[in-house]
N, C-alpha and C positions, 0 to 999 in steps of 0.2 A: 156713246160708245165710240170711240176710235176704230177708225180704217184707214187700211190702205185704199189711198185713189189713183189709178192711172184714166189722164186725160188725155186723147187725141186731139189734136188741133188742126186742120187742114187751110191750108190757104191764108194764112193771114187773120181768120176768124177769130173772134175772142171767146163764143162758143167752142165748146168742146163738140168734135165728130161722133166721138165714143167715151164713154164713162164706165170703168170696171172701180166696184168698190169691192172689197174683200174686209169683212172684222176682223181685226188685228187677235181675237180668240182663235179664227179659227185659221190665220194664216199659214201656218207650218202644217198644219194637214192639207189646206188648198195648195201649195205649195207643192206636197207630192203628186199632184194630180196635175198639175202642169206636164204637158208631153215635151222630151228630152229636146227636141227641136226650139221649144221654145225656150226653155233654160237655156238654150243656145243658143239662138237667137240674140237672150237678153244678155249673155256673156260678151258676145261681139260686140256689144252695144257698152261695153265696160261696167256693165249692172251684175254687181254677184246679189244675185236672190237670200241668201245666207247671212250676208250681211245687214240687206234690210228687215229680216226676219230676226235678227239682235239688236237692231236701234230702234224697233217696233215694241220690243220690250223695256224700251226706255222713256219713262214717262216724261222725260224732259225733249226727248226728240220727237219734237211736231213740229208739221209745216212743209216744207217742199224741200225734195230730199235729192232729187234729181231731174233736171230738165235736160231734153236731147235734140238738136235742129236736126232733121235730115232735110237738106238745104234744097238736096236733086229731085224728092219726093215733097218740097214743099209741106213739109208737115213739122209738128211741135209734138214733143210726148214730156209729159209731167207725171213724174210719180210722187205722190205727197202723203204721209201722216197727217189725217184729221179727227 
């Protein structure tokens, strides 16, 4: 079954901090349950939810879809199709 992954990465680690998997079944209902803050959050970040919620539907889009440095926070976020 395919999901969406977001990785946390902190420090230079090749482990991930945090692991959120979501099944790409049931993502657009997970999705409305997200609080507005953070859809906002991810907007600021240049992540439209909406959009990976349509290349999620596309069986040819797997793999890492988006990586983000915050450089001042020292951290890595990875969001991937797997």
């Amino acid at each position: 079954m395919v999901s969406l992954r977001i990785r946390v990465f902190k420090g230079g680690e090749s482990s991930p901090e945090t692991t959120v998997s979501i099944p790409v079944a049931m993502l657009r209902f997970a999705a409305r349950l997200l609080p507005r803050q953070t859809a906002g959050a991810l907007r600021e970040k240049g992540i439209e939810l909406e959009e990976i919620i349509r290349l999620a539907d596309n069986p040819e889009a797997r793999g890492t879809l988006i990586e983000v440095q915050e450089h001042r926070k020292d951290q890595r976020i990875v969001i991937a199709l797997e």
